[in-house]
C-alpha positions in Angstrom: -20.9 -32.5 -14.9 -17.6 -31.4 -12.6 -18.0 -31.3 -8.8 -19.4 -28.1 -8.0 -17.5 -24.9 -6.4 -19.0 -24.3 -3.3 -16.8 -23.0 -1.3 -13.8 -19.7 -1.4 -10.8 -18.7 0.0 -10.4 -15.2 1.0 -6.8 -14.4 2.6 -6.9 -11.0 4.2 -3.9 -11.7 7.0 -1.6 -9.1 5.2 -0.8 -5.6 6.7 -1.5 -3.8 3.7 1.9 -1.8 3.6 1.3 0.0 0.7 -1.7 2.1 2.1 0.0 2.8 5.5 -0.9 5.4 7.6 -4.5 4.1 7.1 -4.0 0.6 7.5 -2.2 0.9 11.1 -5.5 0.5 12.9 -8.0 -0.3 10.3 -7.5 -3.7 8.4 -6.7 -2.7 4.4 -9.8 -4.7 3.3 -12.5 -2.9 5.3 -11.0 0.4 3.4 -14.6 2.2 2.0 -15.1 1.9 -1.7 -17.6 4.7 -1.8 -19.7 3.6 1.2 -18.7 -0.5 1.3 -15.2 -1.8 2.5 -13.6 -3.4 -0.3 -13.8 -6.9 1.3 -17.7 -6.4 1.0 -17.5 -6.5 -3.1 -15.4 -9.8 -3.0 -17.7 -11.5 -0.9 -20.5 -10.0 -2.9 -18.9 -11.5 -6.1 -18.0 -15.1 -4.4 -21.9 -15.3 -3.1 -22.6 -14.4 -6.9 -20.9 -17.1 -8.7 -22.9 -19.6 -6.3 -20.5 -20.2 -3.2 -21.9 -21.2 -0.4 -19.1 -21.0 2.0 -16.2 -18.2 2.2 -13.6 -18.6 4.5 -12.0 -15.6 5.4 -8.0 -16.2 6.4 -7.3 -13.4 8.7 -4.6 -12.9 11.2 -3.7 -10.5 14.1 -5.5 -6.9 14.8 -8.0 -8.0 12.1 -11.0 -8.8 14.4 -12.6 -6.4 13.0 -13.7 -8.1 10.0 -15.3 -10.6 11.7 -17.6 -7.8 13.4 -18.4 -6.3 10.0 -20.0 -9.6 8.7 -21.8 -10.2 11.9 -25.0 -8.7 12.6 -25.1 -6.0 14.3 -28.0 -5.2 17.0 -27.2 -2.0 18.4 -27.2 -0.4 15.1 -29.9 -1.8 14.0 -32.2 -0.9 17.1 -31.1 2.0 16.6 -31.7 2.9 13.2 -35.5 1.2 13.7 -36.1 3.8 17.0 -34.7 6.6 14.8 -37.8 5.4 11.9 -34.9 4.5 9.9 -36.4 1.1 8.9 -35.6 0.8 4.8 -31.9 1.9 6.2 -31.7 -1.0 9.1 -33.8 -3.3 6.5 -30.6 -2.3 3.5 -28.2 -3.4 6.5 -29.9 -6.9 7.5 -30.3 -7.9 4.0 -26.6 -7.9 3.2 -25.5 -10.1 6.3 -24.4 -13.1 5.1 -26.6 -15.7 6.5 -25.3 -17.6 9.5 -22.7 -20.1 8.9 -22.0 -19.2 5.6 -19.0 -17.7 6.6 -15.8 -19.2 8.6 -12.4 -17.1 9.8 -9.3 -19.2 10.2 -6.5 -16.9 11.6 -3.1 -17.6 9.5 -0.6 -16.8 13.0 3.0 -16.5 10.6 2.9 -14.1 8.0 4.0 -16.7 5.4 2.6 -15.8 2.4 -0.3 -16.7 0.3 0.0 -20.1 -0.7 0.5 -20.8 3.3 -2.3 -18.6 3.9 -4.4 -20.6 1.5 -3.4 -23.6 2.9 -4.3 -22.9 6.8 -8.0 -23.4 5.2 -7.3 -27.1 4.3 -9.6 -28.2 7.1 -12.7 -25.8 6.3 -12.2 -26.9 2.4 -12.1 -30.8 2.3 -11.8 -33.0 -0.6 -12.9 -30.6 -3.0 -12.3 -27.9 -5.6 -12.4 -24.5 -4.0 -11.7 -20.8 -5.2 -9.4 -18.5 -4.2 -10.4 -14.5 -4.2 -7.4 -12.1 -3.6 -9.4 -8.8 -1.4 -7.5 -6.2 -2.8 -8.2 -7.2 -6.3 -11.6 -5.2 -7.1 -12.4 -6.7 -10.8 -15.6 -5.0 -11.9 -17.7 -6.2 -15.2 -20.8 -7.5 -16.2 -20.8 -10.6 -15.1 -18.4 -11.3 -12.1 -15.8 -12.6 -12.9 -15.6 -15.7 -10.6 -18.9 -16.5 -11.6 -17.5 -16.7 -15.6 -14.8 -18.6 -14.4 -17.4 -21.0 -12.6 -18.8 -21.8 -15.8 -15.7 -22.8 -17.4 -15.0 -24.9 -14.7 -18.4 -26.9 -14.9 -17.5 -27.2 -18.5 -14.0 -28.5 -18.2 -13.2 -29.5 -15.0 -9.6 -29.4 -13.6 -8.1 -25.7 -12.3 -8.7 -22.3 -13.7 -7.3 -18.9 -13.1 -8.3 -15.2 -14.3 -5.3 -13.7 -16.3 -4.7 -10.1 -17.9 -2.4 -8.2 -19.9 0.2 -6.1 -18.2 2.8 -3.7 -19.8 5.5 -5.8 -20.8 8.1 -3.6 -18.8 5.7 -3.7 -15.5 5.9 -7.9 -16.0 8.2 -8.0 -13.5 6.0 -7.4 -10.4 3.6 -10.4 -11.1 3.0 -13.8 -11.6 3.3 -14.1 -15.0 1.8 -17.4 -17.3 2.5 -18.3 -21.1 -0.2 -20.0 -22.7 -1.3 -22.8 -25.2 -4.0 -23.0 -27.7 -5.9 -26.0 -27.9 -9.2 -26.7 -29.4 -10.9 -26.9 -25.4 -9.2 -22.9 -24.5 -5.7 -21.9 -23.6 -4.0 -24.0 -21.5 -1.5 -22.2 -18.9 2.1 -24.0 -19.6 4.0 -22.0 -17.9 4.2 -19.9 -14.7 7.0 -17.8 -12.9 6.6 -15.7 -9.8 7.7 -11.9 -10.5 10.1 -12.6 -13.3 13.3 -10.6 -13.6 12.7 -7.5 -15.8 12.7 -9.0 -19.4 13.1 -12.4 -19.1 8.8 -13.1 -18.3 7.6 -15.1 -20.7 4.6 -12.9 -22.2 2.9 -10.1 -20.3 -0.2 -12.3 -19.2 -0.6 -12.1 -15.0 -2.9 -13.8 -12.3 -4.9 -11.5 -11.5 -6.4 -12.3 -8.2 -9.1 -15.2 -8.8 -8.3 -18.9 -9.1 -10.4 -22.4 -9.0 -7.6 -25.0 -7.6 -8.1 -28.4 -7.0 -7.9 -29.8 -3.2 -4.4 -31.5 -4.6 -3.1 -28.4 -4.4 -3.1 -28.5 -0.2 -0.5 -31.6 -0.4 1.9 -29.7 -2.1 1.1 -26.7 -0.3 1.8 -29.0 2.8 6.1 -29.2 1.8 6.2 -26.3 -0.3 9.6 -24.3 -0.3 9.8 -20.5 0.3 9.8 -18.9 -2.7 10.1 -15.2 -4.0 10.8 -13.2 -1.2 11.1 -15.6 1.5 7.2 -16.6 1.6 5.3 -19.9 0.6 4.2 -18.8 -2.9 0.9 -20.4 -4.7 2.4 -20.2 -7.9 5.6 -22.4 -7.0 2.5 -24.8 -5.7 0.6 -24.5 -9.2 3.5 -25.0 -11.1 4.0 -28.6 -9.8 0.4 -29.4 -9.9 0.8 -28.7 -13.5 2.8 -32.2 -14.1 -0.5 -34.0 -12.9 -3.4 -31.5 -13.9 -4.7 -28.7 -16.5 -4.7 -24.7 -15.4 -7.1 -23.2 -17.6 -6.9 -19.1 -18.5 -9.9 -17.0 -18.4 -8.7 -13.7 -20.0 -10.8 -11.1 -17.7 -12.1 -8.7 -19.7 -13.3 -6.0 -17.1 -11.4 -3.5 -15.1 -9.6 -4.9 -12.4 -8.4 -2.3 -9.8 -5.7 -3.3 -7.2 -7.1 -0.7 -4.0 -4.1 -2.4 -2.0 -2.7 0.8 -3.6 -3.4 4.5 -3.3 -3.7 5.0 -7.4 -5.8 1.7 -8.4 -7.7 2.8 -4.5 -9.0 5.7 -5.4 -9.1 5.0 -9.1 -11.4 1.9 -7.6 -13.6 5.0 -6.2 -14.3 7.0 -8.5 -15.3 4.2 -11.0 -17.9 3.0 -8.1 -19.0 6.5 -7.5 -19.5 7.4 -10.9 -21.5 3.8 -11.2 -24.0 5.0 -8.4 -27.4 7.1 -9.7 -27.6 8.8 -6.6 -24.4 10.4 -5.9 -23.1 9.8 -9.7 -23.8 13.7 -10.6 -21.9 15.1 -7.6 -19.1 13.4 -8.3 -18.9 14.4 -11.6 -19.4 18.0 -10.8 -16.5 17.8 -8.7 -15.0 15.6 -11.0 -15.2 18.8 -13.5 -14.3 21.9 -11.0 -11.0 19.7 -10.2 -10.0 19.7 -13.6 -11.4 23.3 -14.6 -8.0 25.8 -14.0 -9.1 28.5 -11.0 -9.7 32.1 -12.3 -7.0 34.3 -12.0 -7.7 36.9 -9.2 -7.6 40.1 -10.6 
């Protein structure tokens, strides 16, 4: 039996560039998917796969996501004098219970593997996951929680991969892999490969199980690819002393730290929801239907 996962890394310091205007004054991963901020499902999915601490790496102007996990009185009075009890009931039940989450503020944007490692303390001796909060991966079983599993059974480190277009290999942090009679066996790992030199089109695609090792290296790690700390330069030297195990994810993975994969990530929630699921596809339909000429 391997030592349990109990505990995950969420970083969600970054400014979320990509979906500017929005993310000026609201942090990118309380953005609503449907009716829930994105950083709702990945805690969701961490509490899922049986973690029983998150801690949630944020930085400046991001106070705000420490409000939305904390419970919130004025609403609820509120809702309960308004006879809005099932509602305020709904709201209290998905509150994390207290002290299952921490918030570490990463002060230098550095990038991830320094935001991973300002949560060294809060983690220990042990292995820990890592959840990316942009990366909405949606299937029938979580997919930390299948990567939990494999972990239990082998021990050592484990990351979710997928398959990319081989000309979009560039922008990701790309693995080539080994068959052996235990699973594939990551052997090799680059960090956004110059176009048409990656290795095969297999990416990390936002989950990881690392072993606390990993914080020792993180501790004199180099800047990488574009200046910043990168985990994978981290992972690729823990690879001389330890195993990386693939889990190919076979879900949909949506990136909403875009506008396309955002509002892509919407409409496959939408359409996933009984109550509103027929409205959206009704406008779904008059979108696509051409308007009448006028006559």
């Amino acid at each position: 039996m391997q030592n349990k996962v109990r505990k995950a890394i969420i970083p969600a310091a970054g400014f979320g560039t990509r979906m500017l205007p929005a993310t000026k004054s609201v942090p990118k991963e309380l953005l609503p998917i449907v009716d829930r901020p994105i950083l709702d499902y990945i805690v969701s999915e961490a509490f899922a796969a049986g973690i029983e601490h998150v801690i949630i790496v944020t930085g400046r102007m991001k106070g705000a996501i420490e409000d939305y996990f904390d419970h919130a009185f004025e609403v609820d009075a509120t809702l309960r004098r308004a006879g809005k009890n099932p509602l305020a009931d709904r709201l209290a039940t998905a509150t994390p219970d207290v002290g299952s989450i921490s918030f570490v503020r990463q002060q230098q944007a550095r990038g991830l593997g320094h935001a991973v490692w300002t949560a060294r303390h809060i983690v220990g001796d042990e292995p820990f996951a890592v959840l990316l909060p942009d990366m909405l991966m949606v299937d029938h079983e979580p997919c930390l929680q299948s990567m939990t599993t494999l972990h239990q059974r082998h021990g050592g480190n484990v990351v979710a991969v997928e398959r990319c277009l081989p000309e979009e290999a560039h922008k990701f942090g790309i693995v080539s892999l080994k068959q052996t009679i235990g699973g594939a066996l990551v052997d090799g790992l680059v960090e956004k490969p110059a176009p048409g030199t990656a290795p095969s089109n297999l990416f990390i695609s936002g989950r990881y199980i690392l072993q606390p090792e990993i914080f020792n290296i993180l501790e004199n790690q180099e800047p990488g690819a574009g200046g910043e700390i990168q985990l994978t330069d981290a992972m690729i030297t823990l690879m001389k002393d330890q195993e990386i195990r693939a889990f190919e994810f076979g879900g949909r993975t949506f990136d909403c730290g875009n506008p396309t994969g955002f509002v892509a990530a919407n409409l496959h929630m939408a359409m996933a929801r009984a109550d509103i699921a027929a409205g959206i596809s009704g406008e779904m339909h008059a979108l696509m239907t051409p308007l009448r000429a006028i006559a």
